[in-house]
C-alpha distance (Angstrom), angle and dihedral (degrees) to the residues before:
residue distance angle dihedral
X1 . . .
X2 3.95 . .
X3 3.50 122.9 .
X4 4.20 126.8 -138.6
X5 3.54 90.7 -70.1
X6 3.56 99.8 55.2
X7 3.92 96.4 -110.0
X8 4.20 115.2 134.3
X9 3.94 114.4 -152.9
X10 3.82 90.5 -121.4
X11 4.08 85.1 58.2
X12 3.65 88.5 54.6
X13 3.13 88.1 49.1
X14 3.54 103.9 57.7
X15 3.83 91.1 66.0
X16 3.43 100.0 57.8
X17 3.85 114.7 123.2
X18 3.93 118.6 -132.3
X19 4.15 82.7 -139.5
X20 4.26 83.0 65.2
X21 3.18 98.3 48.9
X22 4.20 111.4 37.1
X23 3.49 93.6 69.8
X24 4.02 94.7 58.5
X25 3.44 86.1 39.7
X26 4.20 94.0 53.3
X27 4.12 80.8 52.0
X28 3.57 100.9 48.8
X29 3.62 95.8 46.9
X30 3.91 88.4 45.3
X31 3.99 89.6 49.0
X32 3.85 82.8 46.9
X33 3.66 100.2 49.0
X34 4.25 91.0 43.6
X35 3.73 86.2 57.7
X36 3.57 91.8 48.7
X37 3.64 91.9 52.2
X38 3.77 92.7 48.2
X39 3.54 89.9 50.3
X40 4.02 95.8 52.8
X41 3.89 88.4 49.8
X42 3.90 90.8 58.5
X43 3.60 90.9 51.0
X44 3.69 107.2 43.3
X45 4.41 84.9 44.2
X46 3.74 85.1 47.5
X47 3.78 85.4 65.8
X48 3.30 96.9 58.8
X49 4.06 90.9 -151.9
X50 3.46 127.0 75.2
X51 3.57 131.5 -100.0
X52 3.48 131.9 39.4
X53 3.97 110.7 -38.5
X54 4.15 116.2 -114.7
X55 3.53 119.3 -120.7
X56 3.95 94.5 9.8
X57 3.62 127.6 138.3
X58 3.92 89.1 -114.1
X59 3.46 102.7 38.7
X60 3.94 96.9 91.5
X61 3.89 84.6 51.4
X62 3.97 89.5 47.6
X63 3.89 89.8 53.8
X64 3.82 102.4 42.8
X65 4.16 89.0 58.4
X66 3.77 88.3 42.3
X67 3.78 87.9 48.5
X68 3.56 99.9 39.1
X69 3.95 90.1 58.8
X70 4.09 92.5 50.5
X71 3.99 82.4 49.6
X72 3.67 89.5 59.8
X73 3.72 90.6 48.0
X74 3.28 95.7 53.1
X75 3.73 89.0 48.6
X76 3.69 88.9 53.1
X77 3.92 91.0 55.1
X78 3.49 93.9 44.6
X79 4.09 95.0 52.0
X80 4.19 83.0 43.9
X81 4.05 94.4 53.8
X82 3.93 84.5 46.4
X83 3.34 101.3 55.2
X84 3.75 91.7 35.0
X85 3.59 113.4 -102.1
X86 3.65 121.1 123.6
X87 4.32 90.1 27.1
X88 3.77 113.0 140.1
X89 3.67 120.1 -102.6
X90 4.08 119.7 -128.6
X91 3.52 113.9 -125.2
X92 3.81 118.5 -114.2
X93 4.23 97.4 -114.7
X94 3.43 90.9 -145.9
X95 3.36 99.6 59.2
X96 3.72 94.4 63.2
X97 3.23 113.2 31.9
């Protein structure tokens, strides 16, 4: 679509700096992620129990970010045991005999 002048949205477009735009973005997705928030706190309160509620239309959301933090433990045990830290120590025999 052009207007009177000639000049089509997408050509407007084209000039717009990233440095205009990030900051709006940063508070829309902020705005967005608030709300989100909110919105979890009804729900889980609306159950009235804790933990993540069965069958709900949030719960497999609720488990994949509970899940996805015990995967990055256990990815943090595993790269300790490689490199060493965290192995079990042998007991000296002799000092309990």
């Amino acid at each position: 679509m052009s207007d009177e002048g000639g000049v089509t949205l997408s050509q407007e477009t084209d000039h717009v700096s990233p440095a205009e735009v990030t900051p709006e973005l940063g508070e829309e997705a902020q705005d967005t992620f608030n709300d989100v928030m909110h919105l979890l706190k009804i729900m889980l309160k609306a159950n009235g129990r804790s933990g993540v509620p069965q069958g709900g239309v949030i719960s497999p959301l609720l488990s994949n970010v509970y899940l996805n933090e015990v995967d990055r433990m256990l990815e943090r045990a595993k790269e300790a045991t490689r490199n060493g830290h965290g192995k079990r120590k042998r007991r000296n025999s002799q000092a309990f005999p």
